[in-house]
N, C-alpha and C positions, 0 to 999 in steps of 0.2 A: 231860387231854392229848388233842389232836384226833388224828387220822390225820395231817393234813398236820404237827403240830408233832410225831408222832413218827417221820417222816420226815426230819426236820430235826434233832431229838436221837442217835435210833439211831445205835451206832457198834458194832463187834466186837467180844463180850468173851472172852477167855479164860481167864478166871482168875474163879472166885466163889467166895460165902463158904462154902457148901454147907447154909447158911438150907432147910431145908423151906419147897415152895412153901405157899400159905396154902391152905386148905379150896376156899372163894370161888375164889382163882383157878384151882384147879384145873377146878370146875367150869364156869365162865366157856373155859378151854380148851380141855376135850374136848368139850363143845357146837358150838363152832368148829369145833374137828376135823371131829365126825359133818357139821355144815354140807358142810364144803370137800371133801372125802371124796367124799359127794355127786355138789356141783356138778361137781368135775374129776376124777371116774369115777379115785380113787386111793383107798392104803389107809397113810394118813399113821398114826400111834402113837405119844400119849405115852408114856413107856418113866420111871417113877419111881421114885427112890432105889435109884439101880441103878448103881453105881463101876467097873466093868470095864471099860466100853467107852473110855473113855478114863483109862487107867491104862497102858496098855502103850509100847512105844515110839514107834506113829507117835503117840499123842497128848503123848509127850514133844518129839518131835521138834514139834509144834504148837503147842506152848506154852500146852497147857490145863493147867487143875488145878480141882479142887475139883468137878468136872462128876458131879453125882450124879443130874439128869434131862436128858432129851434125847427127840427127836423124830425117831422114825425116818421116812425117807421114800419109799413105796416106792409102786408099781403095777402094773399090767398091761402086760409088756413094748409098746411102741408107737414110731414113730418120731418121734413127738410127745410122749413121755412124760416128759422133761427140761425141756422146755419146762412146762407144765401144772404140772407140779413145783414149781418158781420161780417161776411163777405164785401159783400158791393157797401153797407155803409163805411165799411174804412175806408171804401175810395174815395168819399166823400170828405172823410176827416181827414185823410193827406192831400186831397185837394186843397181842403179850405187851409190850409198852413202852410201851403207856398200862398198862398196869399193875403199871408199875414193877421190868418185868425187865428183863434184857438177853441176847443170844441172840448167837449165832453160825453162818454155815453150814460145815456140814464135808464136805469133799468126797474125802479122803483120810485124815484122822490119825485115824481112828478103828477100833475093831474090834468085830465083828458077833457079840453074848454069844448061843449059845444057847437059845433057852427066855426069851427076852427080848420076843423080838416073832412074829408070825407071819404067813407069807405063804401065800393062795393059790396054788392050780397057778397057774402061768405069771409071777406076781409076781416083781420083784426090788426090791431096796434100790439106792438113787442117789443116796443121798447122808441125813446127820444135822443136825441142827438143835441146838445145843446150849442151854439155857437153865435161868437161874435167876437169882438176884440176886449180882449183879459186885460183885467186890471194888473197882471204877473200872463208871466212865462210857462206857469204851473216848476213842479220841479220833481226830480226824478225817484224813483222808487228802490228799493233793492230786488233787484230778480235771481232768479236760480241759475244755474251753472246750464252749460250745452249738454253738458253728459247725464244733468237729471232729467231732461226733456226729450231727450233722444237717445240713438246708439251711433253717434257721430266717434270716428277715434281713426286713428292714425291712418285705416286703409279706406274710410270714405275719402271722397273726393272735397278740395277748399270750397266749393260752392254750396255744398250740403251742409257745412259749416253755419257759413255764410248764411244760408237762408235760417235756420235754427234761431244763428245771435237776430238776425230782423226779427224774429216772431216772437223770442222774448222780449223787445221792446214796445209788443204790440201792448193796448189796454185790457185788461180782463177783469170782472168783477172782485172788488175787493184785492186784486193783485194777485187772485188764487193760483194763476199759469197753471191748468189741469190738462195740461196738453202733452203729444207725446208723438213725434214724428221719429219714421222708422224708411232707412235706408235701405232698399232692396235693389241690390244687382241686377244688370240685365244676366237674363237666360231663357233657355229652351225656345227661345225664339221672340221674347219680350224684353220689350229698350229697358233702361234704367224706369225704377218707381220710386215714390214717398209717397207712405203711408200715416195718415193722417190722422189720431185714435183722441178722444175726451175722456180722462177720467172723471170717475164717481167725486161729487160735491154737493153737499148738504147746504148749500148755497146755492146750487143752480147757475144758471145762464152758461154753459158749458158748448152747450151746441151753436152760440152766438158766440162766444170767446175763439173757438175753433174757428168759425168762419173768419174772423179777424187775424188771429194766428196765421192760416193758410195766407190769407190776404200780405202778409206781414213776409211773410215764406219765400211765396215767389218772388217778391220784388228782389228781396236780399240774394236768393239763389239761382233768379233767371228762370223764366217758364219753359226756356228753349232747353234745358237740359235736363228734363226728367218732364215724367208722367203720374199723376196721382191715382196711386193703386186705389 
């Protein structure tokens, strides 16, 4: 499975069989990890065969079950830190689905085991990832049009399209897509940009759906053909 065909499979799962993940892919993830970790200066954690964190009520109230790994995701507190987040954790989540998992973001129904993960001074936890092999495939949502999301239309280019329809298929809290990517021309001496904006939501997690979105963005439209304004 490619990147973009597991963009187009991935769907939320809740419910798994609680299968031990396999050797291989364990290793194939925490590689990743130390990669993405890295790149976006955070200190994400697989956290395995570990049943507490969602066992109690908000993850009844979430409609998990069977969640025996999960991926803590945390960093160095920042105002950009949610963002960066949903960034690199989607790498994560289309990784783990070409290899035949299925993952979930969790932004509330979970709880925080002690002696589970560990955070440098100044770190905090933003949010869980939950992952393993689904009982289901999850199944897909209704999303919004290219033209409520963007200013995409007959004089942008098919790739600016292109990346739009990826980012609506990305995940966002409650399926809110408060997102809003804007086409700008090259000029006065600047390549082509997209411009990347969150709308207001009384629900929150906006700046972590964004990271996810952009993550969603480039794969669909190519990083080689623009720059983010």
């Amino acid at each position: 499975m490619t990147i973009q065909e597991a963009i187009e499979a991935r769907h939320s799962v809740r419910a798994y069989t609680g299968q031990p993940l396999a050797a291989d892919v364990v290793e194939v993830l925490e590689e990743k990890i130390r990669e993405l970790n890295e790149k976006g200066h955070l200190h994400m954690q697989l956290i395995r065969n570990e049943t507490k964190a969602f066992q109690g009520k908000l993850a009844k109230y979430g409609k998990f079950r069977g969640v025996n790994d999960y991926i803590v995701m945390a960093g160095q507190k920042a105002d950009d830190l949610d963002e960066r987040i949903g960034y690199y954790g989607e790498q994560l989540v289309l990784l783990a689905q070409t290899l035949g998992l299925n993952t979930c973001w969790v932004g509330l129904s979970y709880s925080k085991v002690p002696g589970t993960y560990v955070l440098d001074a100044g770190e905090v936890i933003e949010a869980y990832i939950s992952i393993g092999y689904g009982e289901t495939q999850g199944v897909s949502h209704k999303i919004k049009s290219v033209e409520q999301v963007s200013n995409a239309n007959d004089l942008t280019p098919s790739w600016f399209r292109q990346g739009v329809e990826a980012a609506l298929l990305a995940p966002t809290a409650v399926n809110q897509q408060k997102f809003f990517f804007e086409y700008i021309p090259a000029r006065d001496g600047k390549p082509v940009r997209v411009l990347a904006k969150r709308n207001f939501s009384l629900i929150g997690f906006t700046q972590m759906d964004l990271g996810i979105a952009k993550c969603h963005f480039e794969i669909g439209a190519g990083k080689e053909n623009f720059e983010w304004a």
